[in-house]
Every structure is written in C-alpha cells, then in structure tokens.
N, C-alpha and C positions, 0 to 999 in steps of 0.2 A: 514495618514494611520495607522493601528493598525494591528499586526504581532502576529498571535497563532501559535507556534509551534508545529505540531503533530508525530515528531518522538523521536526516543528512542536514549540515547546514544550509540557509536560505541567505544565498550571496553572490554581490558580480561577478560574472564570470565562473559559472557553476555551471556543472554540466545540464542540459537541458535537451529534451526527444528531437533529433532531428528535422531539420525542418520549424520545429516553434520558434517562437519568439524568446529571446535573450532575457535574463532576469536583471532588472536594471533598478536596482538598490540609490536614490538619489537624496542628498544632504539637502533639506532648501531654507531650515533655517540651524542657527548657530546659535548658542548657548551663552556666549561672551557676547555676541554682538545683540541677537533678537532678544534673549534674556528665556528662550529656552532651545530646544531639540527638537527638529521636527522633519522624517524621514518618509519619501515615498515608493511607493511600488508598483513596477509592470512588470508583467509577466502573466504567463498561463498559471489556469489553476494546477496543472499539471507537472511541473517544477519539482525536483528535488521528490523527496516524502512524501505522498498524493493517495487521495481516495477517487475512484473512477464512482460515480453513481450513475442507474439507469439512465438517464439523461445524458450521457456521454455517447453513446452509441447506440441506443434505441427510442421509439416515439415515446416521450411521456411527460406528464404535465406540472412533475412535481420536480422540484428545484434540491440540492440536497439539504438544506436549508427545511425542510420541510417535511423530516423523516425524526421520528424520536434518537433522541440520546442513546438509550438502550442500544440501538441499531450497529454503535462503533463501539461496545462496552462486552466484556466476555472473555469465559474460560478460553483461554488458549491449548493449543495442540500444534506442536513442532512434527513436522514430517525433515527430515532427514534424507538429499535426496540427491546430494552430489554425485558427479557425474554420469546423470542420467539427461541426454537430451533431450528425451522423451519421458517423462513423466506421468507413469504409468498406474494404475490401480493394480494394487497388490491386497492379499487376503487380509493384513494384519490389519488394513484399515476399516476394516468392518465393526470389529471391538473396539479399536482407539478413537476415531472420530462419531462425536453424538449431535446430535441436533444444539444448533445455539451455538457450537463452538465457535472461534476464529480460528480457522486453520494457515499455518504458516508453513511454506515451504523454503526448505534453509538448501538453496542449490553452491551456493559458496562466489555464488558467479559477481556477490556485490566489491569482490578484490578490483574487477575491470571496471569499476563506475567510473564515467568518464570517457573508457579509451572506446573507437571504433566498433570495436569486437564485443563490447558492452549490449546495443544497441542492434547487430545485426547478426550474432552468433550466439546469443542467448538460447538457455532451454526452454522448451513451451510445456505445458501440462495437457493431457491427449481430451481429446471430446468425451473419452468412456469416465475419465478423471474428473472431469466437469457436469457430467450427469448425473454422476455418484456425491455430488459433494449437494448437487441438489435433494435428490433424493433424503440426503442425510438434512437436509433444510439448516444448514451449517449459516451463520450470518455473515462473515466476510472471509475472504480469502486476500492471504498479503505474502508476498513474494520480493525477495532481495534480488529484482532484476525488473529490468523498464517496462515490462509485459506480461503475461502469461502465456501469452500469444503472437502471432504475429497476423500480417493480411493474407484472409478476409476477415480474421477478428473471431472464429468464429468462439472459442472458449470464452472473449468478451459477451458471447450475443447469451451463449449458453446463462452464463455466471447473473448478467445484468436482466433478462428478462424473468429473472426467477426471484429477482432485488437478493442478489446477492452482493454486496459491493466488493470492489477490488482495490486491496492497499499495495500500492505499489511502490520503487526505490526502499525498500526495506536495508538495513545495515544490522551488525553485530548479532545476527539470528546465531550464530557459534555459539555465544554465551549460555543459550537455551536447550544445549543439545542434553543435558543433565538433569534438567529443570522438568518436575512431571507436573506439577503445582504453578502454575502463574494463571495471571490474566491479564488481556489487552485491552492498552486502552487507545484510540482513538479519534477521536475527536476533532470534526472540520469546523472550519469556519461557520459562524451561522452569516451564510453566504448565499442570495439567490444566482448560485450557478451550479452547472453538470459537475461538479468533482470540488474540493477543495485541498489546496496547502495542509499538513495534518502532524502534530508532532506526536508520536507516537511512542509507544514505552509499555514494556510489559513490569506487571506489578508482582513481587513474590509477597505472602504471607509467611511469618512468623519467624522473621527475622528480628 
C-alpha cells in the first residue's frame, strides 16, 4: 500500500480561523532533567486538519467521540475544481460520486494557507452542491480550504444536519488528480467534543 498524507502540521504559531484561539504547543517536563517528555495542548478542535461534526453548528447530543469508526473510513473521489469560486454541480457527477464516498474537492486554494486571502477569499460549494451530495448520502466531504462556506454557514447546516461531516484544511489533494483508486482515512480523536484535530491520508492499493 502507498500512504499520502493530507494534513498540515500541529505547531506554534500555525495558522488558525480567525478570530480562535492560538495553538500553544508547551514543553513542561524535560527528558535530562524529569527523566522523561511531557508536552501540552490548547487550542480549538478546529486547528490545522479538522473534522467539523454535527455538533459544531447544529443541536445535537452526540459528541463526535460517539459516531463509529466507519464514519471517517472510505472510497474516496477527487473533484477537481480550480478556479471556480462557485462550486457548482455539473452532470459528470452523477456517475462519479455513489453513496458512502468521501468526496474531496481539490480547489488549489491550500497554496494561500496562512495568508489573509486564505480565510476571506476562498471558494464555497453552492447549496444545489450540497443537496446533491446529500442525496448521493456520500459520508464526508473535505476540502483544501478553511470552509466550504462561509456566513451564515449555510452548506455547513446543509452537510451537518444530514451527518454528513466536514474535513477541512486539507493539503496535497494535486497528488490525487491521477489517482481513481484510493481511500480516505480519517480518523479524530476519541474526543467528547463538536469536531476533532484528525490526521488524514489517503490510502492507494496495490502498490
């Protein structure tokens, strides 16, 4: 099997959604001195490489901590879909996306992580995009940009009332544009909270 990586490092001074709170990676014990290593963490769950779960932006009583495995595990399917701001349903995806998938959309935009234009000039995927991906009852959608949306959310409300989750800060989806065969994996913390940190990687076969 052959391993692509698509998330981002978890470090100080890493870009983080406007507005949150800072990732604050802290040394408290030392190795020479305590006689081992021992690092902590604050930060949102939403940092870097992140899964949004129903619980992020609608009522619900399940933590994500409390959904199966299976839920972050599956065929993938690359959409291809630079420079489109708008993010539109097109015919072909009717045939290409089936139920269960994880669909990815590879906007190119994960160059700007980090800068301004990152965060406030991103593409979104259109509501008829996010009804269609219910429909298809697809299990998550992950995106190489801080969003898929922006305010009032409303692609989040679509995607999340339907427990659809959403991966988001995705990196190296390029690598995938060749690739018809892979599957995604990932996997958050078993964490009672709305979303987790999530390293992410799609898997090839028969390498």
């Amino acid at each position: 099997m052959k391993f692509l990586d698509l998330s981002y490092e978890i470090d100080n001074g890493m870009p983080v959604y406007p507005g949150d709170e800072e990732v604050n990676l802290e040394k408290i014990s030392d190795l020479n001195k305590d006689g081992y290593e021992s690092i902590t963490y604050s930060g949102t769950m939403h940092a870097g490489t992140h899964i949004d779960a129903p619980m992020h932006m609608i009522e619900s009583d399940k933590y994500i901590c409390d959904y199966p495995l299976d839920n972050f595990i599956g065929k993938g399917v690359l959409l291809d879909v630079r420079g489109q701001q708008e993010i539109n349903l097109k015919d072909e995806y009717f045939k290409l996306i089936k139920e269960n998938h994880i669909v990815l959309f590879y906007t190119g935009f994960d160059k700007k992580y980090g800068q301004k234009e990152y965060y406030e000039n991103h593409p979104i995927i259109t509501k008829e995009m996010a009804e269609f991906l219910v429909r298809k009852k697809v299990k998550m959608v992950g995106v190489d940009m801080p969003s898929p949306d922006r305010s009032p959310y409303e692609v989040h409300s679509i995607l999340l009332n339907n427990n659809i989750f959403i991966l988001e800060n995705l990196t190296n989806l390029e690598k995938l544009i060749y690739e018809e065969n892979f599957s995604v994996f990932a996997q958050p913390l078993k964490i009672k909270a709305e979303g987790s940190l999530v390293r992410a990687m799609a898997v090839f076969q028969g390498y």
